[in-house]
N, C-alpha and C positions, 0 to 999 in steps of 0.2 A: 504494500500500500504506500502511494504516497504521502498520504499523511492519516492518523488517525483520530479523527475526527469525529462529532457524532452521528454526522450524516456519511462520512465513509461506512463505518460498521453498523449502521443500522441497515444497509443494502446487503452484504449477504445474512444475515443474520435472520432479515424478511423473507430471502428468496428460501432459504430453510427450513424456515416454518412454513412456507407454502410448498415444498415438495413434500416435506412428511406432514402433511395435516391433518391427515389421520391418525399418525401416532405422539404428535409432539405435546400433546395435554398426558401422556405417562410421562412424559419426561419429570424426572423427580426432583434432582440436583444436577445443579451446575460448579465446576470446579475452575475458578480463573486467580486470572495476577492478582498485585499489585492497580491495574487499570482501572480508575473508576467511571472513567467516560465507558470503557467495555461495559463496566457493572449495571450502571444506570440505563445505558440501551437493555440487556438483559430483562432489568427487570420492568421495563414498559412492555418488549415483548414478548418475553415469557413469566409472568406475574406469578404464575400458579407453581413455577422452582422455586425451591433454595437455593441460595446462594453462595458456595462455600470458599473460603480464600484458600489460594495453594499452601501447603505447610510450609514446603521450601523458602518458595517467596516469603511469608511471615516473620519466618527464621531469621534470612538473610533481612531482612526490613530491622530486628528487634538487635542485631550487631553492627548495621551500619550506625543506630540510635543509641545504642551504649557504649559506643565509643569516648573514653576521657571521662567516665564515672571512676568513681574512687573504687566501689567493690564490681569491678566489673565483670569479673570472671564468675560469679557469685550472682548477682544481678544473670547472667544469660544463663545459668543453670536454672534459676527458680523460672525464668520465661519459658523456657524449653519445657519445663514439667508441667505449664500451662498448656502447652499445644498436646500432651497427650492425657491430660487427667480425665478419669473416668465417671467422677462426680461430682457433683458443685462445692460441697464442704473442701475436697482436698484443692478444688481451684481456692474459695476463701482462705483455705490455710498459706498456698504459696500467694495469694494477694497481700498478707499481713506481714509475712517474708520480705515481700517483694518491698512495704512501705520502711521496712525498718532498714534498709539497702542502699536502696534508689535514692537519688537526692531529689530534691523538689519542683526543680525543671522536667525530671525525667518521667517522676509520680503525673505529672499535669499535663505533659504529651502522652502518657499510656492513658489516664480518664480520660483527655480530651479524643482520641483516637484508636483506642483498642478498646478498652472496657465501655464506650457506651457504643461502638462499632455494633451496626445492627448487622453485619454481614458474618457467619458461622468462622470461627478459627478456633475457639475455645474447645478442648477434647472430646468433655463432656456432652455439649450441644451439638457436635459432629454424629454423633453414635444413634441419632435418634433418627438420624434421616437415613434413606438408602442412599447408598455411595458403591457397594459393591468391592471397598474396601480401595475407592481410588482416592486419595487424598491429597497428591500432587498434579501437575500439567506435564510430570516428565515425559508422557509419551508422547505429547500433544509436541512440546518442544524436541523431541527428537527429529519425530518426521519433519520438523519445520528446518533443522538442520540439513537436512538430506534437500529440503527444498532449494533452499538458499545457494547450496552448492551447485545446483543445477543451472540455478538464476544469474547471467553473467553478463555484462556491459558488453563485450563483445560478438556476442551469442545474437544469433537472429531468433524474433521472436517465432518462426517457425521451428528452427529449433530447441526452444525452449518447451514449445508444448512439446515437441515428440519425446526427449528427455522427459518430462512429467507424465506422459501418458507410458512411457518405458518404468520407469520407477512406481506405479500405480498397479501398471500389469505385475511386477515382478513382486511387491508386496503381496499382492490375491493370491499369487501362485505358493508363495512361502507361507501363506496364511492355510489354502489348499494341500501343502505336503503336509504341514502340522496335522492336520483333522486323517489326514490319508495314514499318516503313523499311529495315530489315538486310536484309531479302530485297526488298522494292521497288528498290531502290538498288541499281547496277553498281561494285561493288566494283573498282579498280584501282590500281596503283602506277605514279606517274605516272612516263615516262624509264626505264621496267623492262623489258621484254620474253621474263625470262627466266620460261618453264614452271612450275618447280615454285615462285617466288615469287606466279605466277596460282594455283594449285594453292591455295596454303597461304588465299592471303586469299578464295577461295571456300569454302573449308572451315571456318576459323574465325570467331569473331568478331572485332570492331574491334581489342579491347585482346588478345586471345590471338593475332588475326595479328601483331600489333605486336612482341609477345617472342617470336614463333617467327621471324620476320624477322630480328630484330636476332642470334637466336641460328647461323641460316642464315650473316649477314652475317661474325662472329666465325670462324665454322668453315674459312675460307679458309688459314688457320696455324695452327697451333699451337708456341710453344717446346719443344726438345729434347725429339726424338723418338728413341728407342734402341730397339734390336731384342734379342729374347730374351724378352718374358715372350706370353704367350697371351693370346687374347682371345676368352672367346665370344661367338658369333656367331649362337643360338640366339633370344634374345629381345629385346624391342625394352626394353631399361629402362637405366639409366643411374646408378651410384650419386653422381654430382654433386647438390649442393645446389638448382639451378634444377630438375633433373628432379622431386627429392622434394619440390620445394614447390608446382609447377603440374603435375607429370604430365605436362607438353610434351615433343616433342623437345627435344634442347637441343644446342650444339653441336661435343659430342662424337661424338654419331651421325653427324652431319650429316658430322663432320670425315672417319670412318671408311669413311662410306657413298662419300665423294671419292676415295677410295683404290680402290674397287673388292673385287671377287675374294670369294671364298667363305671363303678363311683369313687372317686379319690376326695378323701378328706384332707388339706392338708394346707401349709401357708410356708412358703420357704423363705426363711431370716436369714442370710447368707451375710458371710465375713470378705465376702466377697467387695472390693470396692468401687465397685461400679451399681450396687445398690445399696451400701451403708448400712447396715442391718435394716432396711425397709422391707415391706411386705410384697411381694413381688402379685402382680396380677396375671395369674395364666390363664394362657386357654389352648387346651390339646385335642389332639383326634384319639376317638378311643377305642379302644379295644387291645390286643395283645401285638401285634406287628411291629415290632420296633422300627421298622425301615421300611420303607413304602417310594417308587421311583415317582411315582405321580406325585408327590410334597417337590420333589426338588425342578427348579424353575428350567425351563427349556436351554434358557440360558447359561445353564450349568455344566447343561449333556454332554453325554460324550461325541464324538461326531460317529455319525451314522453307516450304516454298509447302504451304498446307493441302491436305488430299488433297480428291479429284474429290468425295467423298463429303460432307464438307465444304462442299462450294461447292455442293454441290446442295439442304443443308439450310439453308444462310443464304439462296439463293432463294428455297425455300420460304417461310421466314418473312415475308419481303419481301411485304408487298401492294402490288399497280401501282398508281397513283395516275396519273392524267391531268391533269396542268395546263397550262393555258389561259395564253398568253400575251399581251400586247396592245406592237404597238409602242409604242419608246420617244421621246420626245420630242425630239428633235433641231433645238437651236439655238435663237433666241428668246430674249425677255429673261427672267429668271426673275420670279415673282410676288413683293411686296413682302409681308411680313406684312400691314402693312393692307388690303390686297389680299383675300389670301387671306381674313381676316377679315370683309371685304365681301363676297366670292364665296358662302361657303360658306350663312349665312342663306338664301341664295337654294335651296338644296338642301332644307333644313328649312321653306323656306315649301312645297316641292312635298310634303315626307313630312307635315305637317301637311294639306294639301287630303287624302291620300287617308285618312289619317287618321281626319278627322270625316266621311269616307263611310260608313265601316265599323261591321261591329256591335260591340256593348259588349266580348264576350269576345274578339273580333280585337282590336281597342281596346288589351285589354290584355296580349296575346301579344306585339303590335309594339313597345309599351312597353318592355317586358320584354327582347327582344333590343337595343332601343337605350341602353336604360340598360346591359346587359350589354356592347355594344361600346365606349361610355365608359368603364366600367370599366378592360376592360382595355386601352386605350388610355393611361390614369392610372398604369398599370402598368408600363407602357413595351412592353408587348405587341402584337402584330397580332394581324387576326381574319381568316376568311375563312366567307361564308356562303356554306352549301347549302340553292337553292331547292327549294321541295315541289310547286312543280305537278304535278310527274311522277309524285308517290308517290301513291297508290290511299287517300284517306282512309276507313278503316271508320263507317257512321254510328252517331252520338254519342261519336265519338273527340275529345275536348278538338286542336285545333288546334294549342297551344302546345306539346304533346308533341312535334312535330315541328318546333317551331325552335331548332334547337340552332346555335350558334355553335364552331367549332373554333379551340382559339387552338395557334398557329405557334409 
């Protein structure tokens, strides 16, 4: 862009929401810079996200600003355990940290601009939105790397889209081997034996069997369990923080589903800090099934074996091809360049005999494919020819039309 502007990025950011206008009211969370003219377009056109500030950026924003404080090393550790606390009490805890610290300048730029900042960067109020567990732009800024590089003052703008439409295609294709190995590959946990651990990692992918695993493994305890409050039992969802940020099991369910039985009496007080000894509100699916593939979000699957119909049209496209093998040379001393050097003359003394048999415009047809196999030879390329004896020449059909050279 040339500059960024509010009327520059409210253009694509329009055209966006009008290609997916059918799905851009799910869009949940938004994760950006430091940019607040990006922020504010955001959220005029998409109202209904969240808005979350990158960690990264935060990070880097909270030590370009504590620079030349007295306890400064001190001062970026208590910020830092702001960006991932898991409850509000332990953010008020490092807040009081943070006043007895900080000097008074610095106190009066964090109220004036973080703590009453209505845009998400504080831990706790992260965990409540779905995020899928993205909480930086690094990927966002990668590909923008790969772009940039492409992007060149000297570069014609036709080549710069074909360069983008090159690096666009070759992304799909590496995105396309991934999912081709997930389902190629026998997925297992190795020293495991137990069912619904097979279950989960044929059902998910890599990094979603991974947290539903570890969440599985947590669910064997839980602290101070007391009898008396209800629990329903109707639906599979979970109001914990891991639930509402990946949509996975988690392992409350998991805990509940161990218990058994149709009615669960129970209230979970966890020492856990991400709910404080508070009373957690569940709501589970019931019956005895610990692991169920229909809970975990499409988005999580694993990638699929193409259907029959599928396999029948990648056939199709496929032409047979018959290639001609010749054995391989086994043992012997290898040929010395000079050698080879020497040998090969002996090849061109024979194409030169039948050569000056021939007529003028053969002459120059065999020319013509031998300069062409040099070619691409110079190129680092192979060639393979197809003889024409067998083809039916029309008369007065030029010869050369049918020496084509196929390169490999």
């Amino acid at each position: 862009m040339i500059r960024e502007t509010r009327d520059v990025l409210k253009d694509p950011i329009t055209s966006f929401s009008e290609c997916f206008a059918k799905s851009i009211r799910l869009l949940k969370t938004v994760v950006v810079d430091k940019d607040f003219i990006q922020i504010s377009v955001l959220e005029e056109l998409l109202p209904h996200a969240k808005v979350h500030l990158c960690r990264f950026h935060v990070d880097k924003i909270f030590k370009k600003n504590t620079v030349g404080e007295e306890n400064m090393d001190e001062i970026r550790k208590i910020l830092r355990k702001m960006l991932y606390v898991t409850h509000e009490s332990k953010y008020i805890e490092c807040y009081n940290q943070l006043k007895e610290k900080a000097s008074e300048d610095f106190l009066k730029y964090f109220v004036d601009n973080r703590e009453n900042c209505k845009y998400v960067w504080i831990g706790y109020e992260r965990h409540v939105d779905l995020t899928l567990g993205a909480t930086t732009t690094n990927a966002v800024e990668s590909h923008h790397a790969k772009l940039k590089s492409l992007l060149k003052k000297r570069r014609s703008l036709a080549e710069c889209v074909r360069l983008m439409l090159l690096l666009h295609r070759n992304s799909n294709n590496l995105a396309e081997f991934r999912d081709f190995m997930s389902f190629a590959k026998v997925s297992y946990v190795a020293n495991d034996n137990d069912p619904v651990v097979q279950d989960i990692v044929n059902t998910c992918s890599k990094h979603a069997s991974k947290l539903v695993r570890m969440q599985l493994g947590r669910s064997s305890t839980l602290p101070f369990i007391h009898e008396g409050t209800h629990v329903d039992l109707d639906v599979k969802t979970c109001s914990c923080s891991f639930f509402k940020k990946y949509k996975l099991p988690c392992r409350h369910l998991f805990y509940l589903r161990r218990q058994g039985g149709e009615s669960v009496w129970i209230v979970f007080v966890c020492l856990l800090i991400e709910v404080d000894l508070q009373e957690i509100n569940l709501l589970v699916f019931p019956g005895h099934v610990m692991f169920h593939p229909d809970e975990v979000p499409e988005r999580w699957h694993r990638a699929k074996d193409p259907s029959t119909e599928d396999k029948e049209n990648l056939c199709e496209e496929i032409e047979p091809v018959i290639v001609k093998t010749r054995p391989v040379k086994v043992g012997g001393k290898a040929m010395s360049q000079t050698e080879k050097y020497t040998n090969f003359p002996k090849m061109c003394q024979r194409a030169s005999d039948l050569a000056a048999a021939c007529g003028g415009m053969q002459y120059e047809d065999r020319c013509r494919a031998l300069e062409t196999m040099i070619s691409c030879w110079e190129k680092k390329s192979e060639v393979v020819v197809f003889p024409v004896k067998d083809i039916e020449i029309v008369e007065g059909t030029s010869a050369h039309l049918f020496t084509h050279i196929a390169k490999i």
